[in-house]
C-alpha positions as CSV (number, residue, x, y, z in Angstrom):
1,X,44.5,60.4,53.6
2,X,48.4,60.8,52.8
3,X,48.5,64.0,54.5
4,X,46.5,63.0,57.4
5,X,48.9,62.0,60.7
6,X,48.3,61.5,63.8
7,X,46.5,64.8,65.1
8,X,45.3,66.1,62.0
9,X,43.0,64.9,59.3
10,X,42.9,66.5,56.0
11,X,39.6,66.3,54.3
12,X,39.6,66.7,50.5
13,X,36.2,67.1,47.8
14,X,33.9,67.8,50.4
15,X,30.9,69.3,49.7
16,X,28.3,71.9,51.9
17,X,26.4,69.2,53.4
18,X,29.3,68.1,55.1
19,X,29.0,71.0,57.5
20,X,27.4,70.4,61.3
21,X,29.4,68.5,63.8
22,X,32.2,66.3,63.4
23,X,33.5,63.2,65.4
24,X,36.5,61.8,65.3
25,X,37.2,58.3,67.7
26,X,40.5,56.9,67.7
27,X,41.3,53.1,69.5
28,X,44.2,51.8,70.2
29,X,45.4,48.3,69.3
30,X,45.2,45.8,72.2
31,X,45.9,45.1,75.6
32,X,44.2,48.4,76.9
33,X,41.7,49.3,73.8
34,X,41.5,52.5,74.9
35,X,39.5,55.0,73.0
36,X,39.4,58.8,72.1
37,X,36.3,60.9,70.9
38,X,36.7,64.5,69.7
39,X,33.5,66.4,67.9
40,X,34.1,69.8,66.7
41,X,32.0,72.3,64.4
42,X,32.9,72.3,60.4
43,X,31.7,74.7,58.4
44,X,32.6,73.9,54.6
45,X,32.2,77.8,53.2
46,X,33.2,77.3,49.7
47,X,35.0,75.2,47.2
48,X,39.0,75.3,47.7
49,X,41.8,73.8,45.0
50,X,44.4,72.9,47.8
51,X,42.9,70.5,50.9
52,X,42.1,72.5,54.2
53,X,42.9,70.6,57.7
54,X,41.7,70.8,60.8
55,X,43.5,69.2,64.0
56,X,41.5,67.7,66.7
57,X,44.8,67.7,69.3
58,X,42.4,67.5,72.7
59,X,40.4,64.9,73.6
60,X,36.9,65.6,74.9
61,X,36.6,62.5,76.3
62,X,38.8,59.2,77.2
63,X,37.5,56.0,78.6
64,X,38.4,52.5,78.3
């Protein structure tokens, strides 16, 4: 997780099964509590030595 941030997470060791859709839901701290839910496709193609990112920057849906 150090080189996650805010938009991005960086996944490390992952293996093919880890392919298919992924979610990602974000909540903020209160008063609001509002919440942010992005899925997108992974495909895991082959083992890598360096980590590989992927940013979910849009949200696909907001509510609170």
């Amino acid at each position: 997780l150090s080189m996650s941030n805010a938009t991005q997470v960086v996944l490390r060791h992952v293996g093919f099964n880890l392919s298919g859709n992924l979610s990602c839901e974000v909540t903020t701290d209160a008063p609001s509590f509002s919440t942010a839910v992005v899925s997108k496709e992974l495909m895991v193609i082959g083992e890598e030595f360096l980590p590989v990112s992927t940013s979910l920057e849009e949200p696909t849906r907001m509510y609170k």
